[in-house]
VOBA-564223 format. One record per atom (N, C-alpha, C, O, CB): residue number from 0; residue in one letter; atom name; x, y, z. Coordinates in steps of 0.1 Angstrom, whole numbers, plus 5000, padded with zeros to 4 digits. Glycine has a CB too. Example, Ala and Ser with C-alpha at 12.3 -4.5 7.8 and 13.67 -1.06 7.14 Angstrom:
BEGIN
REC_i_aa_at_X_Y_Z
REC_0_A_N_5132_4943_5078
REC_0_A_CA_5123_4955_5078
REC_0_A_C_5132_4967_5078
REC_0_A_O_5142_4967_5085
REC_0_A_CB_5113_4955_5090
REC_1_S_N_5128_4978_5071
REC_1_S_CA_5137_4989_5071
REC_1_S_C_5129_5000_5079
REC_1_S_O_5134_5011_5080
REC_1_S_CB_5141_4994_5057
//
This chain:
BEGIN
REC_i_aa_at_X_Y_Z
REC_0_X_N_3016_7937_4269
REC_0_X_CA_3024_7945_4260
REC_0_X_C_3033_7936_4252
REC_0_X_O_3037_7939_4240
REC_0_X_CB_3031_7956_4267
REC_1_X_N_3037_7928_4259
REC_1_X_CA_3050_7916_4252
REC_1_X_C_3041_7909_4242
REC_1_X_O_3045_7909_4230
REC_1_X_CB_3059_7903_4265
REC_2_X_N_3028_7903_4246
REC_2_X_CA_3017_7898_4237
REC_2_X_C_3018_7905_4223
REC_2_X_O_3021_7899_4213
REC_2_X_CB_3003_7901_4243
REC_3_X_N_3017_7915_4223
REC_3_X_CA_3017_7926_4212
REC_3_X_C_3031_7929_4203
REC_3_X_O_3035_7927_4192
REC_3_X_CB_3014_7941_4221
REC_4_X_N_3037_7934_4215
REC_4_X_CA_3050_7936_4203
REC_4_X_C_3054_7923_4199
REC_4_X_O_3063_7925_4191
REC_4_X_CB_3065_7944_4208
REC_5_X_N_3051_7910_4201
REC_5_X_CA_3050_7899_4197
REC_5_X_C_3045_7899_4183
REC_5_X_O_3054_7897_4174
REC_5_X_CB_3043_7894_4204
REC_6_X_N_3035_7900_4182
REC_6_X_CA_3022_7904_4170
REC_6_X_C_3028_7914_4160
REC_6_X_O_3026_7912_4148
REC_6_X_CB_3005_7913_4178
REC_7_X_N_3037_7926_4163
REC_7_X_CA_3038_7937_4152
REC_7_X_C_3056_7935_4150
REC_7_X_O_3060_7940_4139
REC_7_X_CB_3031_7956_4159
REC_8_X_N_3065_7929_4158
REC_8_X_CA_3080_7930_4157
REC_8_X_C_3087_7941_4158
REC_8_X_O_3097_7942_4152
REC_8_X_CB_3084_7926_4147
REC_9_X_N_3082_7953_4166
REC_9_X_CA_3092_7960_4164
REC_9_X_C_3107_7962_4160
REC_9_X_O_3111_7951_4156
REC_9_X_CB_3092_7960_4170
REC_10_X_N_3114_7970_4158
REC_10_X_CA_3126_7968_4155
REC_10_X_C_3136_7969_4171
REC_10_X_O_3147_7964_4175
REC_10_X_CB_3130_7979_4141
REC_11_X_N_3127_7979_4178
REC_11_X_CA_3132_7986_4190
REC_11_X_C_3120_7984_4200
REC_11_X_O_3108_7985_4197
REC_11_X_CB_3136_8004_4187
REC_12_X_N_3125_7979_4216
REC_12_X_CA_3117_7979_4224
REC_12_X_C_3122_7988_4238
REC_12_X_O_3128_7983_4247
REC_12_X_CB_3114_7965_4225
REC_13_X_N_3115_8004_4236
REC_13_X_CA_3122_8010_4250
REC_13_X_C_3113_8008_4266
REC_13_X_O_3102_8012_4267
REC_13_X_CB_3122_8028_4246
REC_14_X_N_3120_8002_4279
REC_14_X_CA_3113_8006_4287
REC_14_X_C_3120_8017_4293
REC_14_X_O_3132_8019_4295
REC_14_X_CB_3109_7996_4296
REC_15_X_N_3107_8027_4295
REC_15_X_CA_3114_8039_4307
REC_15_X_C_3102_8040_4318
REC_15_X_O_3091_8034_4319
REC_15_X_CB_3116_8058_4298
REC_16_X_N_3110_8048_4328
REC_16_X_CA_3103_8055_4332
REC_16_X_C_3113_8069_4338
REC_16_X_O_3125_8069_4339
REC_16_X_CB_3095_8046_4340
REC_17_X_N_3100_8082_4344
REC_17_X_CA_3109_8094_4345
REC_17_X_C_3119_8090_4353
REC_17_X_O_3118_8080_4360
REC_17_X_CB_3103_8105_4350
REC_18_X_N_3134_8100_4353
REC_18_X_CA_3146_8092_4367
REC_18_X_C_3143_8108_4369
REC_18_X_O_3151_8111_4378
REC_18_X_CB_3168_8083_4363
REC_19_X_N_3136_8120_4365
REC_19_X_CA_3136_8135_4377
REC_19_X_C_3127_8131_4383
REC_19_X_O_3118_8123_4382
REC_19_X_CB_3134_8153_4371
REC_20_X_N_3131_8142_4392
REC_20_X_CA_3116_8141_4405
REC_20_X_C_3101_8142_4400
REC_20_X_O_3096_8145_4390
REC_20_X_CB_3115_8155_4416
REC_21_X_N_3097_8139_4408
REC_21_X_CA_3081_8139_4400
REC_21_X_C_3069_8132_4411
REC_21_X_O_3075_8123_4417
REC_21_X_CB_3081_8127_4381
REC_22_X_N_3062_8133_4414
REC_22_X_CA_3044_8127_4426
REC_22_X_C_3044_8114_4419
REC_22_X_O_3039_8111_4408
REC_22_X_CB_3022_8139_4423
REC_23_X_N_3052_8105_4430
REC_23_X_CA_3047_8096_4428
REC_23_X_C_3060_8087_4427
REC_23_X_O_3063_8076_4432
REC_23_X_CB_3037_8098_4417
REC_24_X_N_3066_8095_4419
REC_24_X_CA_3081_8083_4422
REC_24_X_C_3085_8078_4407
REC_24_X_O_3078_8082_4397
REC_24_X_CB_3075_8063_4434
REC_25_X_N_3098_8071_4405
REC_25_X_CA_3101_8066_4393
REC_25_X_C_3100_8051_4394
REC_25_X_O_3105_8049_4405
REC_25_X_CB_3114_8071_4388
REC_26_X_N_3098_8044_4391
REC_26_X_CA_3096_8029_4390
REC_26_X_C_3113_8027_4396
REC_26_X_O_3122_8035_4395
REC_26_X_CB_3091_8022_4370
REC_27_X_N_3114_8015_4401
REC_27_X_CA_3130_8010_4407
REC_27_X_C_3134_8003_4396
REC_27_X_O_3126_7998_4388
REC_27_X_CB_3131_8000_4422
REC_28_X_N_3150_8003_4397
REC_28_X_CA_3155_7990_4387
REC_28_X_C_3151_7980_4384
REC_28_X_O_3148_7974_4374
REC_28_X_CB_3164_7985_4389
REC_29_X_N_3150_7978_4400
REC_29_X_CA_3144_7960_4401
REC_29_X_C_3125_7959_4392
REC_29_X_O_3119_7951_4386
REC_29_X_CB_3140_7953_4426
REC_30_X_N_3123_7973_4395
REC_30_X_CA_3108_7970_4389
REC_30_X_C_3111_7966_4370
REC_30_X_O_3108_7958_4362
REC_30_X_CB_3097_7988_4391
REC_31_X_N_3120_7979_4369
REC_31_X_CA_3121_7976_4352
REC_31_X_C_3125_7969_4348
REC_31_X_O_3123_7967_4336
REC_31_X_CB_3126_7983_4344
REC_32_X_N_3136_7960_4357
REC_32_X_CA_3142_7947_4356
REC_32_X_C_3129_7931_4353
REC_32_X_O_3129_7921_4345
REC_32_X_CB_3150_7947_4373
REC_33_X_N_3121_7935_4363
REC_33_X_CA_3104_7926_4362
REC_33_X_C_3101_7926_4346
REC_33_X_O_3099_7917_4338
REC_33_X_CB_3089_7935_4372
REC_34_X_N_3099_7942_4345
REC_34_X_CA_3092_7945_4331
REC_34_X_C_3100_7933_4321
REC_34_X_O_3095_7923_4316
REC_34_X_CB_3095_7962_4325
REC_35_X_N_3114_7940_4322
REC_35_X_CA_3121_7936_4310
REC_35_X_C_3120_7922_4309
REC_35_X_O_3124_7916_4298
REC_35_X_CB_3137_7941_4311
REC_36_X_N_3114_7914_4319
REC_36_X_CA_3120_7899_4316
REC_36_X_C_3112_7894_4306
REC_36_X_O_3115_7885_4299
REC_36_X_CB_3121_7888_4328
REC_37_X_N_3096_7902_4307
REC_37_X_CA_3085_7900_4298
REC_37_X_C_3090_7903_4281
REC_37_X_O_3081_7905_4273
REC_37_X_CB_3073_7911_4304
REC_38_X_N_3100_7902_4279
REC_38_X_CA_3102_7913_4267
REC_38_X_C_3117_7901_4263
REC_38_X_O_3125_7903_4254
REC_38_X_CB_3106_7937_4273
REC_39_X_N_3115_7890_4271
REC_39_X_CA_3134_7880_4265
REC_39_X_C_3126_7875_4252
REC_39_X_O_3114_7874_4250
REC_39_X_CB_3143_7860_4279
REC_40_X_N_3136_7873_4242
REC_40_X_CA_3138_7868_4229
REC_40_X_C_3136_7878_4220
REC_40_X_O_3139_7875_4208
REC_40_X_CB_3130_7856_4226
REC_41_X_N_3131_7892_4223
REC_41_X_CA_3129_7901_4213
REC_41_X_C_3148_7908_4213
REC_41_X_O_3155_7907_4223
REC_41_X_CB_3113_7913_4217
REC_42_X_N_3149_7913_4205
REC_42_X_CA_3162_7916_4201
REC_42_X_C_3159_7934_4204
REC_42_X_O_3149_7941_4204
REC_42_X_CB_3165_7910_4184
REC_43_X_N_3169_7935_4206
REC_43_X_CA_3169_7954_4210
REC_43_X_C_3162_7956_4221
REC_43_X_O_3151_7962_4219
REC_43_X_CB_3162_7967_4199
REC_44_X_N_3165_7954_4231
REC_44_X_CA_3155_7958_4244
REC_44_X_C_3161_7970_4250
REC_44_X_O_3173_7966_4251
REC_44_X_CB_3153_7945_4257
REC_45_X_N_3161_7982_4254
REC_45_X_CA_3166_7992_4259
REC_45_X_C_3159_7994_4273
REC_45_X_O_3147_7995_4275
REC_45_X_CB_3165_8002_4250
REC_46_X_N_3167_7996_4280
REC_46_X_CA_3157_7995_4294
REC_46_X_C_3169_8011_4301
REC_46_X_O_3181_8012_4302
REC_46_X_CB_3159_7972_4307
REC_47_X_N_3158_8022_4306
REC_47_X_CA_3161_8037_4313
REC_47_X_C_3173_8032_4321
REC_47_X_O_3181_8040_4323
REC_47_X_CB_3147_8045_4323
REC_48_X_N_3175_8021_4326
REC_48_X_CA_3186_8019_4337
REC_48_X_C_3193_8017_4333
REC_48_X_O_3203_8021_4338
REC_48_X_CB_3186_8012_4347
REC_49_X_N_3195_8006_4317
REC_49_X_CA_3206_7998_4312
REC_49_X_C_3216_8008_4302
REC_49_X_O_3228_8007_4300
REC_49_X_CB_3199_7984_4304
REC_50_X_N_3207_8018_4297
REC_50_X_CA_3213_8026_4290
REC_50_X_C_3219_8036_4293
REC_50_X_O_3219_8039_4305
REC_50_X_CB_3206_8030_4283
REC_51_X_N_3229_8044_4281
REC_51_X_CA_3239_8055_4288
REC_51_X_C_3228_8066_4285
REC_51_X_O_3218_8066_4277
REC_51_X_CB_3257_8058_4281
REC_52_X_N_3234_8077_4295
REC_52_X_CA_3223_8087_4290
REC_52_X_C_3237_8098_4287
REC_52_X_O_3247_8097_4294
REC_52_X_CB_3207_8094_4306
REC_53_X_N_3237_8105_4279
REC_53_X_CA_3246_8116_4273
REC_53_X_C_3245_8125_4287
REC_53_X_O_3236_8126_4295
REC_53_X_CB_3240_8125_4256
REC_54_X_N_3262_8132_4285
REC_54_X_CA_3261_8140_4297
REC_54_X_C_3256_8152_4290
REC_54_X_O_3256_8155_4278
REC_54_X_CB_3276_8141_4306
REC_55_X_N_3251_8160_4301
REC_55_X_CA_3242_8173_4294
REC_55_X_C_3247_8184_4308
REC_55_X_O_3249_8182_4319
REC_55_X_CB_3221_8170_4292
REC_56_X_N_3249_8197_4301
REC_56_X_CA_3248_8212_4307
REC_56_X_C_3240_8219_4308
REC_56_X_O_3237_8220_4296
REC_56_X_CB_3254_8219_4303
REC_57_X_N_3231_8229_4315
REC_57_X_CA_3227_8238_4313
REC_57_X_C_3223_8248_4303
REC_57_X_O_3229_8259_4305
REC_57_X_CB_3231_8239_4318
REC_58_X_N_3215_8250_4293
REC_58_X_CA_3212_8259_4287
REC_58_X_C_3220_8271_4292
REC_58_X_O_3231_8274_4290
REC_58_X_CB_3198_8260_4287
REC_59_X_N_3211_8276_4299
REC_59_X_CA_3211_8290_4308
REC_59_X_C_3215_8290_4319
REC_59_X_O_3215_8280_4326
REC_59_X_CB_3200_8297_4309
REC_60_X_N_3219_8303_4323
REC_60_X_CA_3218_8301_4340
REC_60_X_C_3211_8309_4349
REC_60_X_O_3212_8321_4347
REC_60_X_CB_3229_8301_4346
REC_61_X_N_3203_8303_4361
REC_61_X_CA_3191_8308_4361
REC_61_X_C_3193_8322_4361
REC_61_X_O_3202_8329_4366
REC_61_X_CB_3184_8302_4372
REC_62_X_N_3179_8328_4353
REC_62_X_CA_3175_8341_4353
REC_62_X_C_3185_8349_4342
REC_62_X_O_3182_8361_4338
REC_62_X_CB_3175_8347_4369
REC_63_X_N_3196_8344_4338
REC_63_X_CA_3196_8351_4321
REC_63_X_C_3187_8350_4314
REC_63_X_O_3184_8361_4309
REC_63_X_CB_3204_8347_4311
REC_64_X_N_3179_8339_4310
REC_64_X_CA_3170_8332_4298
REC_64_X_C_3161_8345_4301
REC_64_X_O_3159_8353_4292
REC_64_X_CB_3163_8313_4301
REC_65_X_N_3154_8347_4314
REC_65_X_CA_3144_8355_4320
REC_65_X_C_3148_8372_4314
REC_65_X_O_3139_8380_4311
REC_65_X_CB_3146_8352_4338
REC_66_X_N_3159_8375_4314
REC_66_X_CA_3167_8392_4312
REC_66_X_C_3164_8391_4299
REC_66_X_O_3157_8400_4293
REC_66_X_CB_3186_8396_4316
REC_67_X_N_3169_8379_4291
REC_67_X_CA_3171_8380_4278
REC_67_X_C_3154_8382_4271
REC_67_X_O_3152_8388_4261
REC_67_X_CB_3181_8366_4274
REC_68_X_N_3145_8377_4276
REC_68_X_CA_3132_8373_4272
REC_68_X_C_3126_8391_4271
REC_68_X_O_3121_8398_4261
REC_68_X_CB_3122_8360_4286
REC_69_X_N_3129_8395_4285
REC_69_X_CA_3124_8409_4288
REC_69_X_C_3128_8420_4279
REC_69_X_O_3119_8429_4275
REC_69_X_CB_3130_8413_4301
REC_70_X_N_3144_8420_4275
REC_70_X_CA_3144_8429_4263
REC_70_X_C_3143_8427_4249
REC_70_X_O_3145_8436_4241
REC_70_X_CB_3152_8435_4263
REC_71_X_N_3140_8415_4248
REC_71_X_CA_3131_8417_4232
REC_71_X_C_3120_8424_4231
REC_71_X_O_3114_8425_4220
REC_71_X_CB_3126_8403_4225
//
């Protein structure tokens, strides 16, 4: 993959992987840390661990969304 974005230059290079639950697991720091090293001299590297993530609230709470759906 570093081969590549090599070849095209991105402007932005994101690694992620999921941080919710999920079969199977989310990759560890140290893993995306491995990734990332493949990816030194390109400029903008964003890596799921290194970045901030915006704090976030709730839409709904459970089972309004559900009441509200029912009487339309």
């Amino acid at each position: 993959m570093a081969e590549l974005a090599g070849e095209i230059q991105p402007d932005e290079i994101q690694i992620n992987t999921p941080l919710r639950p999920k079969r199977g697991g989310a990759l560890s720091a140290k893993e995306i840390s491995e990734i990332e090293k493949e990816f030194r001299g390109f400029r903008n590297v964003i890596t799921v661990y290194k970045s901030s993530r915006p704090k976030t609230t709730p839409v709904e709470t459970e089972g309004i969304a559900r009441i509200k759906r029912t009487r339309i």
